[in-house]
The first five atom37 places (N, CA, C, CB, O) and aatype in JSON, in Angstrom:
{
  "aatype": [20, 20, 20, 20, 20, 20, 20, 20, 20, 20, 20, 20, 20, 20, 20, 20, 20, 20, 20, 20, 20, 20, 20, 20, 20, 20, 20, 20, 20, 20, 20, 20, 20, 20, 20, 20, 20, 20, 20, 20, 20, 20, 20, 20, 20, 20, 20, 20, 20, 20, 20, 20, 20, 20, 20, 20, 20, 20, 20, 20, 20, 20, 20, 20, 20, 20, 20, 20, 20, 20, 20, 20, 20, 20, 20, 20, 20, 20, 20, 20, 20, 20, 20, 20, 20, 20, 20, 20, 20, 20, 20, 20, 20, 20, 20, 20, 20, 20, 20, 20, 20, 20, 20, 20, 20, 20, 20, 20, 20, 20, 20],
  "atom_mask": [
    [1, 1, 1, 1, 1],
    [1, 1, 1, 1, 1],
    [1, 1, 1, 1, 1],
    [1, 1, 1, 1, 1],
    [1, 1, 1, 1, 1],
    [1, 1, 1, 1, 1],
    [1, 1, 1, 1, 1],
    [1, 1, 1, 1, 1],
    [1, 1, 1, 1, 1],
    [1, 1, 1, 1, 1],
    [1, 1, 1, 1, 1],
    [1, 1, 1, 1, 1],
    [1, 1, 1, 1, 1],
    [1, 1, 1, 1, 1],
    [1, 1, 1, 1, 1],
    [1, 1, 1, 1, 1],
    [1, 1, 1, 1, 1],
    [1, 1, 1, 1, 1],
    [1, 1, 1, 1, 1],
    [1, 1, 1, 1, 1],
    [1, 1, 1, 1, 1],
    [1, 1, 1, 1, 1],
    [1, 1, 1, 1, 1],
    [1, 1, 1, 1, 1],
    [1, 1, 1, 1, 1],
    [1, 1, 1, 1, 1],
    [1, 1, 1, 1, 1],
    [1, 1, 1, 1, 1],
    [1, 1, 1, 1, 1],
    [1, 1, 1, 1, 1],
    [1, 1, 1, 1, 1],
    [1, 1, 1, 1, 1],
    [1, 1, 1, 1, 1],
    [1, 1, 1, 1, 1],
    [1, 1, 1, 1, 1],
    [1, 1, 1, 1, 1],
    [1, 1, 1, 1, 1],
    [1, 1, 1, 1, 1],
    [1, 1, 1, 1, 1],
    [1, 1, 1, 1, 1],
    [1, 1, 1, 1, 1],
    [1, 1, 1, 1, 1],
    [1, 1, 1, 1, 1],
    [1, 1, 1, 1, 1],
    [1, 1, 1, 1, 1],
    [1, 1, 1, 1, 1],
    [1, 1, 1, 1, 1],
    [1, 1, 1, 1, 1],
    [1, 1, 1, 1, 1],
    [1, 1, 1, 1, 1],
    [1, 1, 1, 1, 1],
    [1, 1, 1, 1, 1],
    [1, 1, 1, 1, 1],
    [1, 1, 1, 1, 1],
    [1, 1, 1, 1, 1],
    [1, 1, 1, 1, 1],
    [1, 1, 1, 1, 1],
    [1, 1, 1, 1, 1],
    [1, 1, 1, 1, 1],
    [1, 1, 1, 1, 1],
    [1, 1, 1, 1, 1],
    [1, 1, 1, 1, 1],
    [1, 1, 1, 1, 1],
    [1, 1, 1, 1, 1],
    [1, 1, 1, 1, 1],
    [1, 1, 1, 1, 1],
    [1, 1, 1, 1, 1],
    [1, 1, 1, 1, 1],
    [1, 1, 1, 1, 1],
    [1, 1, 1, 1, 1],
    [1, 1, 1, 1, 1],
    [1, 1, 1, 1, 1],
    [1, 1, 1, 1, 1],
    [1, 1, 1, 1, 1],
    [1, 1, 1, 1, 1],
    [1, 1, 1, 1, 1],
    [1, 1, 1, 1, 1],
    [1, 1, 1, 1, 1],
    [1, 1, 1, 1, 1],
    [1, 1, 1, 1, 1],
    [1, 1, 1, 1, 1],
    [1, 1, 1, 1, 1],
    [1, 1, 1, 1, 1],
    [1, 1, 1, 1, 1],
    [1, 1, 1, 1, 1],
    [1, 1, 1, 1, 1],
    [1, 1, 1, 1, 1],
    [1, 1, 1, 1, 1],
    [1, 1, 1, 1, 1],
    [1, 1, 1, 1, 1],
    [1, 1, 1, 1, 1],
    [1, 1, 1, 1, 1],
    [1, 1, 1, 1, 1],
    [1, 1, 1, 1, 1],
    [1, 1, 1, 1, 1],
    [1, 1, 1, 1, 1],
    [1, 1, 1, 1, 1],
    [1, 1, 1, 1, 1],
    [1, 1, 1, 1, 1],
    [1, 1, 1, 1, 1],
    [1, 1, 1, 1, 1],
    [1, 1, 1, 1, 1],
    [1, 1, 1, 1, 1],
    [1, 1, 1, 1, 1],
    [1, 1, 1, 1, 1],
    [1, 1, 1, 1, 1],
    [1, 1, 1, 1, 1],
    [1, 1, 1, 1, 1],
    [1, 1, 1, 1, 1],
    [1, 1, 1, 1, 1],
    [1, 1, 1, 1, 1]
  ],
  "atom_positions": [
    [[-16.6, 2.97, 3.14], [-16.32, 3.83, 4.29], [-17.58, 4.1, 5.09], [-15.68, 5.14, 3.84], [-18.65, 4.31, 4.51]],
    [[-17.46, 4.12, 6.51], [-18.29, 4.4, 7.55], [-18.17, 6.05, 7.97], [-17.9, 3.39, 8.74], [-17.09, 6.62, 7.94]],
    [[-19.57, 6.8, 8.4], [-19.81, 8.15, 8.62], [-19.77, 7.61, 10.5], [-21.51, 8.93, 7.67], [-20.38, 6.63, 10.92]],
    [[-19.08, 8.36, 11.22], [-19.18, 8.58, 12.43], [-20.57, 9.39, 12.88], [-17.98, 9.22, 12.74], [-20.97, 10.35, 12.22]],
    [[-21.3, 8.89, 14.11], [-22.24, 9.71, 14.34], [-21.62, 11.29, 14.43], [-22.95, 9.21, 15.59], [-20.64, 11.7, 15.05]],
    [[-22.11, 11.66, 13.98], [-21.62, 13.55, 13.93], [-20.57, 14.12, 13.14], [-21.06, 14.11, 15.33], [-19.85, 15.09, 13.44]],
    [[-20.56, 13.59, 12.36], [-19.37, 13.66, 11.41], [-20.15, 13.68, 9.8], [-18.21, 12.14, 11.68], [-21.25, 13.13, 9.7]],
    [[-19.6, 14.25, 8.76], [-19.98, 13.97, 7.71], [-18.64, 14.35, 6.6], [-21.34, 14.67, 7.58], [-17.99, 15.4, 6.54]],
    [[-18.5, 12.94, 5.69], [-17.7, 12.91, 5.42], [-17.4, 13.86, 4.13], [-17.58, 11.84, 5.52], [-18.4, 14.56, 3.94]],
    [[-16.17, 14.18, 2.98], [-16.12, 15.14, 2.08], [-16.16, 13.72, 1.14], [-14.81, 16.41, 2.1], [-16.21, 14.08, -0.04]],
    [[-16.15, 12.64, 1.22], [-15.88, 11.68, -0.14], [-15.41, 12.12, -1.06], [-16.85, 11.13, -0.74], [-15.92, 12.53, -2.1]],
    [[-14.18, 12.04, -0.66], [-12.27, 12.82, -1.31], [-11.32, 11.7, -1.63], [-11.13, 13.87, 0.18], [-10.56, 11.44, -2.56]],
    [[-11.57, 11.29, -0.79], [-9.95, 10.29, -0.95], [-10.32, 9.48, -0.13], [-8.27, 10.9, -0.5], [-10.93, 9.91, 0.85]],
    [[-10.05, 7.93, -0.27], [-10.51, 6.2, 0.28], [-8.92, 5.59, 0.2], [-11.91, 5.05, -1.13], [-8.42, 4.79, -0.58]],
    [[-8.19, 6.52, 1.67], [-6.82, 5.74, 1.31], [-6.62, 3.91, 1.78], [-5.55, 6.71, 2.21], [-7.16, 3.62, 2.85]],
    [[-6.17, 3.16, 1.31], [-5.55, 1.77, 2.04], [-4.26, 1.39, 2.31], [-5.83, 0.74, 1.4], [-3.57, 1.47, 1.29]],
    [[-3.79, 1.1, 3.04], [-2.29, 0.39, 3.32], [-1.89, -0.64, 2.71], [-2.07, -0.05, 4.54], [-2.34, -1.66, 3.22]],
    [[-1.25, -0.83, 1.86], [-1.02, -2.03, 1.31], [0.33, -2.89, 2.01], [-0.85, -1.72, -0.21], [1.45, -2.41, 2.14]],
    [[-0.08, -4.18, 2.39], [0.43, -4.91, 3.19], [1.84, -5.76, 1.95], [-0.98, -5.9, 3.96], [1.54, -6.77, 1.32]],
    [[2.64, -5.4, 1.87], [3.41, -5.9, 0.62], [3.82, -7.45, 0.72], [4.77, -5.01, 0.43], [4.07, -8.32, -0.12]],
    [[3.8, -7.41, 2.09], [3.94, -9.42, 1.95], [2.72, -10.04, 1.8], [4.54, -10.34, 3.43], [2.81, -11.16, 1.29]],
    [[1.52, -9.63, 2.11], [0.5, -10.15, 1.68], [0.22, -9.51, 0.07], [-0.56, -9.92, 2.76], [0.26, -10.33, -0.85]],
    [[0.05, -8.63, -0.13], [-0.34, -8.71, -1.43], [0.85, -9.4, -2.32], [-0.73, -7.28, -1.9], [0.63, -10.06, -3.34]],
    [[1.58, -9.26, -2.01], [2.98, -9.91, -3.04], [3.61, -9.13, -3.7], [2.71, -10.86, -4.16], [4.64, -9.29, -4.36]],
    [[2.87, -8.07, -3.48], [3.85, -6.48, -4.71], [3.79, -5.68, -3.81], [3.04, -5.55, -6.41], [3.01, -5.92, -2.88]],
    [[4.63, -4.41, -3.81], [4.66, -3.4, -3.38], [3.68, -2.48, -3.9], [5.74, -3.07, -3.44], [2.89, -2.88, -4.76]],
    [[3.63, -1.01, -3.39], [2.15, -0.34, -3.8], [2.48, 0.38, -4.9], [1.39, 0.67, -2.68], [1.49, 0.75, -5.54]],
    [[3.95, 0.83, -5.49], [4.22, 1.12, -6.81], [3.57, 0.05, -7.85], [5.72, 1.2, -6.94], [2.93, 0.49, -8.81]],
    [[3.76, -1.57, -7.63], [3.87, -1.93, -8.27], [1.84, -2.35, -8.44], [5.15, -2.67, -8.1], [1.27, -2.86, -9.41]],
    [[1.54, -2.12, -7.77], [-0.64, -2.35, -7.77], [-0.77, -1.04, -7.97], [-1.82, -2.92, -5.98], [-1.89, -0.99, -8.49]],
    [[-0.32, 0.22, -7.91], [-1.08, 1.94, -8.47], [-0.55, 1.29, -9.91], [-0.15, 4.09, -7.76], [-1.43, 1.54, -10.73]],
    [[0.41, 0.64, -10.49], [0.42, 0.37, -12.02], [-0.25, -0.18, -12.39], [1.2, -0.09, -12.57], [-0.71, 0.22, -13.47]],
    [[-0.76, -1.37, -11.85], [-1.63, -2.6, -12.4], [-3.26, -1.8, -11.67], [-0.99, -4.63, -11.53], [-4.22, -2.22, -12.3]],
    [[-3.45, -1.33, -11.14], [-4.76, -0.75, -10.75], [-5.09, 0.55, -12.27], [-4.51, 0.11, -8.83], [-6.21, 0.68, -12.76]],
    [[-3.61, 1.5, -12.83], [-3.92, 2.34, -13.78], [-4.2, 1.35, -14.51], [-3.06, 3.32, -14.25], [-5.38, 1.45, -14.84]],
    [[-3.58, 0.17, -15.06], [-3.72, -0.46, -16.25], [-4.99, -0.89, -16.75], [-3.0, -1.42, -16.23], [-5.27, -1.21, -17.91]],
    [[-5.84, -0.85, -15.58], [-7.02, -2.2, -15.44], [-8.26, -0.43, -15.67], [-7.06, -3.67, -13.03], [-9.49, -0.39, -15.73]],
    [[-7.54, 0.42, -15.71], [-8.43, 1.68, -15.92], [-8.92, 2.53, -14.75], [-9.64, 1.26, -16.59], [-9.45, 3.64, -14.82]],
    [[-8.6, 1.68, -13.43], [-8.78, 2.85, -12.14], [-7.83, 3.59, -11.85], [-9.03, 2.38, -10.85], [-6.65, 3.28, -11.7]],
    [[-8.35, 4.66, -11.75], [-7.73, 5.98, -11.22], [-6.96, 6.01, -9.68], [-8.97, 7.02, -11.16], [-7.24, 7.02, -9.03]],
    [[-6.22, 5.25, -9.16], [-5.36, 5.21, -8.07], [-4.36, 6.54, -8.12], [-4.57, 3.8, -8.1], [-4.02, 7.25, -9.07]],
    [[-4.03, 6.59, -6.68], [-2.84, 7.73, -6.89], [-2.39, 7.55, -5.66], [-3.2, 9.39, -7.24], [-3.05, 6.88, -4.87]],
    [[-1.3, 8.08, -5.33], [-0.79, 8.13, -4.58], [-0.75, 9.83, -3.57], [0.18, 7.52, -5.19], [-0.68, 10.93, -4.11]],
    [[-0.79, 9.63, -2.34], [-1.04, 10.88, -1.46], [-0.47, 10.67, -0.53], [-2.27, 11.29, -1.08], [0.09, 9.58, -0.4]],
    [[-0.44, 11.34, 0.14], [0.26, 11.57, 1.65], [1.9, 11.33, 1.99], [-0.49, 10.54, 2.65], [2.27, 10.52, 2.84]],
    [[2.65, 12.0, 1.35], [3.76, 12.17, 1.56], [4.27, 12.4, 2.69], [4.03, 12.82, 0.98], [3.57, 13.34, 3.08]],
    [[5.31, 12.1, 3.85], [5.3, 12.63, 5.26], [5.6, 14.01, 4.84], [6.39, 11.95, 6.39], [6.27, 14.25, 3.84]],
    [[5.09, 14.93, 5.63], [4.75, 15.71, 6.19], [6.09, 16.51, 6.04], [4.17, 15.32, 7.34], [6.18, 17.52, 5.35]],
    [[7.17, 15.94, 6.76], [8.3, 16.44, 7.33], [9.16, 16.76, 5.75], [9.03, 15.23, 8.55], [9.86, 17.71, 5.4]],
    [[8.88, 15.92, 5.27], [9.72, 15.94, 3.62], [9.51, 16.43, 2.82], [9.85, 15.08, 2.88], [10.31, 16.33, 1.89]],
    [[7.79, 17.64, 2.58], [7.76, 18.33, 1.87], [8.75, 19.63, 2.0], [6.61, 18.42, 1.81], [9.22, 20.02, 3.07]],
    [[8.96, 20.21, 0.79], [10.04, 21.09, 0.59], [9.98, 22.22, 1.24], [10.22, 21.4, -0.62], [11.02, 22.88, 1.24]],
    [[8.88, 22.72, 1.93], [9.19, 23.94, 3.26], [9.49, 23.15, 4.18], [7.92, 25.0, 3.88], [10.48, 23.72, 4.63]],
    [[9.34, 22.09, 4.89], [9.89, 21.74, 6.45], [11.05, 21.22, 6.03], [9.0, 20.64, 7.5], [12.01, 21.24, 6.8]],
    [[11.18, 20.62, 4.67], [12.86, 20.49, 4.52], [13.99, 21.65, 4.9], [13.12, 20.26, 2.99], [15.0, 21.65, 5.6]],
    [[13.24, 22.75, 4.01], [13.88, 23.87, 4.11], [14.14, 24.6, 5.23], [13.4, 24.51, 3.46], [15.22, 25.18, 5.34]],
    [[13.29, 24.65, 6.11], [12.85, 25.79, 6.95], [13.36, 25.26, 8.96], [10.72, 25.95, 6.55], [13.6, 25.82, 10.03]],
    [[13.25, 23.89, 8.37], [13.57, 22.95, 9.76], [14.79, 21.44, 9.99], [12.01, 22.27, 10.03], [15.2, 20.73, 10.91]],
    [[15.0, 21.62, 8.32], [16.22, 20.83, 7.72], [15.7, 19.41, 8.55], [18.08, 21.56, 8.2], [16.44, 18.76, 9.29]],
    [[14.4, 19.09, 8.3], [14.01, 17.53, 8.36], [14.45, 17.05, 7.1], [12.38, 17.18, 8.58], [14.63, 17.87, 6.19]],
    [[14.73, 15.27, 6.81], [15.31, 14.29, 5.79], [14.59, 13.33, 6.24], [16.86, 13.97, 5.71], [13.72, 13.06, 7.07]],
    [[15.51, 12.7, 5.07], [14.75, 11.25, 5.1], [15.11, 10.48, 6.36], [15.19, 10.28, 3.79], [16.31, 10.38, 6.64]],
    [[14.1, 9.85, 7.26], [14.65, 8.81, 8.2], [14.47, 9.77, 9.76], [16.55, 8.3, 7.69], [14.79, 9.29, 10.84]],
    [[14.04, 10.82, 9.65], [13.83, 11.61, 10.88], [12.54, 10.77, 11.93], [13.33, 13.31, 10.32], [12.38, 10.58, 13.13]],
    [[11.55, 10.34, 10.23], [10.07, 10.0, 11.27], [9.78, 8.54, 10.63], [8.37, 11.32, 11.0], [8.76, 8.43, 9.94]],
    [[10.4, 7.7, 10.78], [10.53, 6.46, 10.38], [9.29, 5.96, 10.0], [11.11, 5.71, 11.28], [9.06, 5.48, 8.89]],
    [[8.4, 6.09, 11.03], [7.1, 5.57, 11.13], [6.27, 6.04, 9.53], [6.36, 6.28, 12.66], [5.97, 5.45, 8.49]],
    [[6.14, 7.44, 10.08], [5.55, 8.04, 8.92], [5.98, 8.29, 7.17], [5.43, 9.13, 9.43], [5.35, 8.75, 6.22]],
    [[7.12, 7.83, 7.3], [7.93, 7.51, 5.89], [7.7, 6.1, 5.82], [9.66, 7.87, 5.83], [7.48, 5.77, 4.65]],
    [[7.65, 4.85, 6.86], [7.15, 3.58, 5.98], [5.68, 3.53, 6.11], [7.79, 2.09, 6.48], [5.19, 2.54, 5.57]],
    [[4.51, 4.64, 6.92], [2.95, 4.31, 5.93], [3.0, 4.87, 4.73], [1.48, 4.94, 6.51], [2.52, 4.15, 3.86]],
    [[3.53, 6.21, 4.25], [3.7, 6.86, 3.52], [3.89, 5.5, 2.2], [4.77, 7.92, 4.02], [3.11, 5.3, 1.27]],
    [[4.81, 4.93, 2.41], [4.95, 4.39, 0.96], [4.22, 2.8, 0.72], [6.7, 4.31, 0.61], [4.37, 2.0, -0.2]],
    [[3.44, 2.75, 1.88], [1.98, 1.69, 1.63], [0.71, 2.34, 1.4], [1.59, 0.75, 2.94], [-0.39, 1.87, 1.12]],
    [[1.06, 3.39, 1.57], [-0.52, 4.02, 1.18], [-1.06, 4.41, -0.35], [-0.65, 5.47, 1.96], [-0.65, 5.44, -0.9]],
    [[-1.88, 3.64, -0.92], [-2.99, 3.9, -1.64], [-4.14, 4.49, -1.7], [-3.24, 3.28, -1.81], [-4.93, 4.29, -0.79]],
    [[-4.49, 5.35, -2.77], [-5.81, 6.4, -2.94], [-6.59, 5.5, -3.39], [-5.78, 7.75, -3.97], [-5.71, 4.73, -3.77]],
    [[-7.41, 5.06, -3.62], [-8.6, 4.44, -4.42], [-9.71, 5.46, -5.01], [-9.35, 3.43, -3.47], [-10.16, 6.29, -4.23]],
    [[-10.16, 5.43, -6.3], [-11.1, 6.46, -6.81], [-12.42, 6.47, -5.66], [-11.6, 6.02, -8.51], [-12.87, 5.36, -5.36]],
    [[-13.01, 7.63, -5.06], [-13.97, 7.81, -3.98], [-14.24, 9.44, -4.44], [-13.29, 7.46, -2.23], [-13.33, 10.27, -4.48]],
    [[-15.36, 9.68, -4.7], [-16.34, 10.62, -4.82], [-17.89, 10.79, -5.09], [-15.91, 11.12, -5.5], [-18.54, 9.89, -5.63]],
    [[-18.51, 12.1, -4.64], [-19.81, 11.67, -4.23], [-20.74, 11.34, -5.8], [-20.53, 13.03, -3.16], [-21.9, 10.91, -5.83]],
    [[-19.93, 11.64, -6.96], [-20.92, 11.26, -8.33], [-20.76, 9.7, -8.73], [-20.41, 12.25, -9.81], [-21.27, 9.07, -9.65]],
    [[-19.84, 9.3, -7.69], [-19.79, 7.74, -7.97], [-20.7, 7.17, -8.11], [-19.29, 7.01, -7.2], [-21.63, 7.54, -7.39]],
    [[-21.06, 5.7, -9.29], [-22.56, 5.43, -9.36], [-21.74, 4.01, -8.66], [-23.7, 5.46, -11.16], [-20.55, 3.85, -8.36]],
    [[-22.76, 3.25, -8.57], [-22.8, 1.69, -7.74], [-22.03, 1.1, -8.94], [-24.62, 0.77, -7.33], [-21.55, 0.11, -8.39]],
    [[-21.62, 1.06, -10.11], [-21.03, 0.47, -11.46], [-19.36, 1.0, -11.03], [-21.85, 1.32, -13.22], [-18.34, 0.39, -11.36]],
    [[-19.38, 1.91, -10.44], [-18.46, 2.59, -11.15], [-17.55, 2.22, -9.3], [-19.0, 4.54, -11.98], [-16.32, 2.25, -9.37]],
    [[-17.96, 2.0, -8.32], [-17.66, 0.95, -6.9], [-17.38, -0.43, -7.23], [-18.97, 0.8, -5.85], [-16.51, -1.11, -6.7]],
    [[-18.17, -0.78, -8.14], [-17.48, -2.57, -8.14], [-16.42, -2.44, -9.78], [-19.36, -4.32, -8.4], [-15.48, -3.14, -10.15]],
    [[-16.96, -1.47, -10.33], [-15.74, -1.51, -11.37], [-14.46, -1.3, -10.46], [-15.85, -0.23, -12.64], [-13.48, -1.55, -11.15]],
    [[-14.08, -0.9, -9.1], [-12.98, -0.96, -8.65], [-12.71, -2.09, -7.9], [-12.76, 0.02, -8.09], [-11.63, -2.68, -7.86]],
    [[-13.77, -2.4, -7.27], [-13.7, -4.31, -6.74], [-13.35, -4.7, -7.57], [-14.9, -5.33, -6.37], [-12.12, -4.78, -7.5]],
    [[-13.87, -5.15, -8.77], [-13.83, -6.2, -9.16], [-12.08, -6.16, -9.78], [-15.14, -6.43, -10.1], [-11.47, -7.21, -9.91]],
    [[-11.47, -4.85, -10.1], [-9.86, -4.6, -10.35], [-9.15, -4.9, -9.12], [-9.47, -3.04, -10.76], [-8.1, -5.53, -9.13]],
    [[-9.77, -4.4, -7.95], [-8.72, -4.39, -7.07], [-8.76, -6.22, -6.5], [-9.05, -3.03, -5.76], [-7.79, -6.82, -6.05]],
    [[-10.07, -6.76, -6.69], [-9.97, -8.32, -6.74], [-9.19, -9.26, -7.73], [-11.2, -8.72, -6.9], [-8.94, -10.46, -7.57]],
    [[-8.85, -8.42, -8.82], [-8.66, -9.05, -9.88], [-6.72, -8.79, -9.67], [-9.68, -8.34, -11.33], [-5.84, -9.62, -9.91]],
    [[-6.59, -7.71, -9.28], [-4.99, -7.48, -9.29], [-4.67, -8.19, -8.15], [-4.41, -5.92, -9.2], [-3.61, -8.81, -8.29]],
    [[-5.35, -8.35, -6.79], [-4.85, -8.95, -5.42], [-4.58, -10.41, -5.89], [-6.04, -8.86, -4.04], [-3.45, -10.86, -5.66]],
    [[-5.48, -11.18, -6.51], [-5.9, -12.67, -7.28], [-4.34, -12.79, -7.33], [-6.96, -12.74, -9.06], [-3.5, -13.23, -6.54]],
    [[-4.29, -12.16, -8.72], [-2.66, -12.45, -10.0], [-1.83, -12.17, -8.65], [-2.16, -10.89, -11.87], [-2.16, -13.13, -7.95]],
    [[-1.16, -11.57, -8.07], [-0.76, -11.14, -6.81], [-0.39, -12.91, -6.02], [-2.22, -10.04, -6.01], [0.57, -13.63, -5.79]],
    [[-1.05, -12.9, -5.95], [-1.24, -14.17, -5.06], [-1.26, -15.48, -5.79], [-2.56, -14.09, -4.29], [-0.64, -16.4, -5.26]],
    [[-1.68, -15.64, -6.56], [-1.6, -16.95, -7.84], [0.54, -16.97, -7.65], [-2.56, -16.08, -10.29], [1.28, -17.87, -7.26]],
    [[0.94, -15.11, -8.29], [2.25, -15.61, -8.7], [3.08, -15.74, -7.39], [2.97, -14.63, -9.8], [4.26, -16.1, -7.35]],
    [[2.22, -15.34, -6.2], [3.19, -15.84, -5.2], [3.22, -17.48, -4.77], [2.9, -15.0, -3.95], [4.3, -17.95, -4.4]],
    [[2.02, -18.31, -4.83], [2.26, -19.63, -5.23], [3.03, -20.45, -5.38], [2.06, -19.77, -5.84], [3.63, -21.29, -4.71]],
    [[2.93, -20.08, -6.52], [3.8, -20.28, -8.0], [5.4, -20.34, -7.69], [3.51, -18.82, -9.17], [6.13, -21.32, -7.84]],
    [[5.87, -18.77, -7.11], [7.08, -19.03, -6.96], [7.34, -19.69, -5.27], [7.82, -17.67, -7.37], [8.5, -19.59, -4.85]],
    [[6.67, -20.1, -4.69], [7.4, -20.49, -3.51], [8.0, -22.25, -4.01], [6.17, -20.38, -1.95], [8.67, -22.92, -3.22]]
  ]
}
C-alpha cells in the first residue's frame, strides 16, 4: 500500500477484490485456503445497508444496492499491521502466490 501526500495511513486492514473468474474460486473459497496455509484473512465490509439497524430502522434487504452487495462478497482482508516484520509480508506472498498458482493449474486442467 501507497501513503498519499498528506495522509497517513492506520495499517488496519489491506482489503483486495477477488476477481472469481480469474482466480478460479470464489473468495469463500481462497479466505479457506489462505486460513489453511496459516494467514490470517477475514472477511469485512458487509454493505452497509444490511447491517441489522438499517435493516431495522429503514427496512433495507438484500438486492436494494446491488453494486455494493456484489464488492461486498469479493472483498478480502489480508493480514496488514504496523508490527509486521518483512518475513511475516512475503510469508503472505508467497501463500497468496501459492493459492492463486493451484487456482489456475486446476483451471487448466479442467477446460
Amino acid at each position: 500500500p501507497q501513503e498519499q501526500a498528506g495522509f497517513q495511513s492506520a495499517w488496519h486492514l489491506y482489503a483486495i477484490q477477488i476477481d472469481s473468474a480469474r482466480a478460479g474460486a470464489e473468495r469463500d473459497e481462497l479466505f479457506k485456503a489462505l486460513r489453511a496455509e496459516g494467514i490470517g484473512s477475514a472477511v469485512h465490509f458487509p454493505p452497509i445497508h444490511l447491517h441489522p439497524y438499517y435493516r431495522e430502522r429503514f427496512g433495507y434487504q438484500m438486492g436494494d444496492y446491488p453494486v455494493a452487495e456484489a464488492v461486498s462478497k469479493r472483498l478480502l482482508t489480508l493480514p496488514l499491521f504496523q508490527a509486521m516484520m518483512e518475513e511475516d509480508v512475503e510469508d503472505v506472498l508467497t501463500s497468496v502466490q501459492k493459492i492463486f498458482s493451484y487456482y489456475e493449474r486446476q483451471n487448466r486442467m479442467d477446460r
